[in-house]
C-alpha positions as CSV (number, residue, x, y, z in Angstrom):
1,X,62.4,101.4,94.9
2,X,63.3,97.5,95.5
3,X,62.1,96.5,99.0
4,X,59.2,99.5,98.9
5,X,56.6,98.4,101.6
6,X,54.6,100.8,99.6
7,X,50.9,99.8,98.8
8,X,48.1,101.5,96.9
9,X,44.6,101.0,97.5
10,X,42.1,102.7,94.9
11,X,38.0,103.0,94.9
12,X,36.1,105.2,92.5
13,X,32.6,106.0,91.8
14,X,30.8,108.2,89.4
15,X,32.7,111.6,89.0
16,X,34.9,110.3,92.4
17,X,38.0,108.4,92.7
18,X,40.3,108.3,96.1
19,X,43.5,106.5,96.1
20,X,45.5,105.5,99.3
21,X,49.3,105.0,99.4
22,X,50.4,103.6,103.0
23,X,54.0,103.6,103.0
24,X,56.1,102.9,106.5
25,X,59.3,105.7,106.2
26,X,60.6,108.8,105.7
27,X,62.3,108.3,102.5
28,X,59.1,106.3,101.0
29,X,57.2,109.4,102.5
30,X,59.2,111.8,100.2
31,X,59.4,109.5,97.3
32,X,55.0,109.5,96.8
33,X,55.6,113.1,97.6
34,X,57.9,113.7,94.8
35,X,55.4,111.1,92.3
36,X,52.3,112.9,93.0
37,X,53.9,116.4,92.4
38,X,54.5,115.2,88.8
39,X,51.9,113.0,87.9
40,X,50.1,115.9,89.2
41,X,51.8,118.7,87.1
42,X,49.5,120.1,84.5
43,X,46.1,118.1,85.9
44,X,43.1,120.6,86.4
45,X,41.4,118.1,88.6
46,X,39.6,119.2,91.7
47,X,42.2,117.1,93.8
48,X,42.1,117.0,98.0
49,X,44.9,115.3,100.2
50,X,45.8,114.3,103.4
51,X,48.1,111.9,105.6
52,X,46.6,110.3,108.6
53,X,48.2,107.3,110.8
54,X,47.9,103.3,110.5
55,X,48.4,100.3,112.2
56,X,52.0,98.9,112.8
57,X,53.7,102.6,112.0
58,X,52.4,103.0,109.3
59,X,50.8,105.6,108.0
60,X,48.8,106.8,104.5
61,X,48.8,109.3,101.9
62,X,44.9,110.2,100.6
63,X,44.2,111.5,97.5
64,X,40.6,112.6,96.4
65,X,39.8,113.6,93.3
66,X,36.1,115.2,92.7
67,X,34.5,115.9,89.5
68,X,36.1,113.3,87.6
69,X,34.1,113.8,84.4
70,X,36.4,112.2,82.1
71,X,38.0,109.7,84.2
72,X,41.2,111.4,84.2
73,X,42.5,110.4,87.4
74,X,42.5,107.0,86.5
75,X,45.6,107.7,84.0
76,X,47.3,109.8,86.5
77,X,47.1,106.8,89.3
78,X,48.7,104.9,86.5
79,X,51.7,107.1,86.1
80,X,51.7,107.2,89.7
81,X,52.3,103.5,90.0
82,X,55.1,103.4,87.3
83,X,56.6,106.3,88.9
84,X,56.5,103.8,92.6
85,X,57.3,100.9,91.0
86,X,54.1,99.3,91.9
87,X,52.8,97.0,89.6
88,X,49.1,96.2,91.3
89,X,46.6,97.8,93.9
90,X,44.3,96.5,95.3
């Protein structure tokens, strides 16, 4: 994904984790669709989503994940990132 202007922005707490992926196309749209489908396969994670707009055109993917016992989301934002070719968040 050379010249991606997608970014990932990650928080957690106890139990809670929420990433945000702000992306600024259709294609980049479809491509974090495509990641989060299979980083997603097989996770029993109480997962919620949304996309809402941003500044300049932009707009962002949300993904919640409650009840994070065992801190597994952390491993599937990982994946997630290889999957973008994103090597930091912020």
């Amino acid at each position: 994904m050379s010249g991606s202007c997608i970014d990932i922005e990650y928080k957690s707490e106890e139990r809670y984790a929420k990433i945000a992926i702000a992306y600024s196309t259709e294609e980049e749209y479809k491509d974090i669709n495509q990641a989060l489908d299979e980083v997603h396969k097989g996770s029993v994670l109480d997962q919620s989503s949304y996309v809402t707009d941003i500044s300049n055109g932009r707009k962002v993917v949300v993904v919640e994940y409650h009840d994070d016992y065992d801190r597994q989301s952390g491993k599937i934002i990982e994946s997630l990132m290889k999957r973008l070719d994103i090597t930091s968040c912020s």
